[in-house]
N, C-alpha and C positions, 0 to 999 in steps of 0.2 A: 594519215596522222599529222597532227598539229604539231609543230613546239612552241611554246611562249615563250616571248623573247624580255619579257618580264617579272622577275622574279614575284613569288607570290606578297613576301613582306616587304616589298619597296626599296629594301635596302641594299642588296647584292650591288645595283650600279653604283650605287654613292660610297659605298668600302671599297670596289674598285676602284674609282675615278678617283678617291682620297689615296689609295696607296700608289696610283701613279702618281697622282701631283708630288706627292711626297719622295718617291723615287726622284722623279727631276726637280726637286729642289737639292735632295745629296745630292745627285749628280753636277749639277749648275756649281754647289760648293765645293766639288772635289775637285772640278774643272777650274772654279775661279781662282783656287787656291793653292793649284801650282803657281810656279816658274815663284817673283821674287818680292811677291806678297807672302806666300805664305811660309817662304823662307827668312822673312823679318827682311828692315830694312837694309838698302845697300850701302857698302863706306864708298864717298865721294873720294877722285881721285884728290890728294894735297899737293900741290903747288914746292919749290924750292921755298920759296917764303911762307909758307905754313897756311894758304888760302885753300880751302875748302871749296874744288871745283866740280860743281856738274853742269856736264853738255847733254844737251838735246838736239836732237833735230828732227824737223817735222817736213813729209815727205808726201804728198797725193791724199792733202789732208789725216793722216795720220802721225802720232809719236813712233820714229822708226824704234822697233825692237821692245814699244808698248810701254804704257803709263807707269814707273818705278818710284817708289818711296826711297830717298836716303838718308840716313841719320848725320844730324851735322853735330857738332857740340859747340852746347852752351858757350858764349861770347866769342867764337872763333869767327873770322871773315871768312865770307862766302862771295863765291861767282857763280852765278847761273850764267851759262852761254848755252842761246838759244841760236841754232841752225833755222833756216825755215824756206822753203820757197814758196808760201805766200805773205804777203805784206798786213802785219796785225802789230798789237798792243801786247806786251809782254806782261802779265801782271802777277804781284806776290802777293796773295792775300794775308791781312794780319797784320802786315808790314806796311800795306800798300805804298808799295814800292812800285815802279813799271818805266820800263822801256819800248820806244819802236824796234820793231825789224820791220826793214824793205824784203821784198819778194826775193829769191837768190843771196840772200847776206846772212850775215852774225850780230845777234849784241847782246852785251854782257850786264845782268845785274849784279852791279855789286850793294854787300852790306856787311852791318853785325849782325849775329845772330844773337840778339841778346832778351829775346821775349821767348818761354819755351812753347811745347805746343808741335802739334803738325799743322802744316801750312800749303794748301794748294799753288801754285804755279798755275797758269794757263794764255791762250790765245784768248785776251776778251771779248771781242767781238764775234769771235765764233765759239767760243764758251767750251774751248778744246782743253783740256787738262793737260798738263805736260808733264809732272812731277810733281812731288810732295816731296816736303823737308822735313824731316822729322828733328826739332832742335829740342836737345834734354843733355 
């Protein structure tokens, strides 16, 4: 005796192969949508003088502890201090704003936040995202 490994109206594989893709697309957003995306963004730590700090640091080409949004508010100063052990172009888009960092150091963007908007952060040269600013 035979089996067919082919349904007879063609379609059996293609409703499978749709409801898996489809499973692992939920699943891809249930996944992507932990940890502190999907718990909205994060409050940057404030400064004694009321400056709106976030650090990063970037570790064996990665953001240690992964790429976070945090909400800054409208017209407050901001410090980005970026950690990094490799040597890149710090850059704010939107703002284009940008600082160096050498390999093993710190440096700090400062500004106003006074354009609202999310704003990527990243390494430019290696097209590494580090953060978003969410200013509203």
């Amino acid at each position: 005796m035979r089996i067919r490994a082919t349904p007879t109206t063609g379609t059996g594989y293609r409703r499978s192969g749709l409801r898996l893709a489809a499973t692992l697309v939920v699943a891809a957003l249930a996944v992507g949508g932990c940890g502190s995306a999907g718990s909205g963004p994060a409050a940057p730590a404030v400064t004694a003088d009321g400056v709106q700090r976030v650090e990063v640091a970037v570790a064996g080409g990665a953001v240690t502890g992964g790429v976070r949004r945090f909400a800054v508010p409208l017209g407050s100063t901001v410090e980005v201090v970026v950690a990094s052990d490799v040597a890149d172009e710090v850059h704010l888009h939107g703002y284009d704003r940008t600082a160096y960092v050498t390999a093993g150091a710190t440096t700090t963007l400062r500004f106003v936040a006074d354009l609202p908007g999310v704003f990527d952060v990243e390494l430019e040269q290696r097209s590494l995202p580090l953060t978003q600013l969410q200013v509203s």
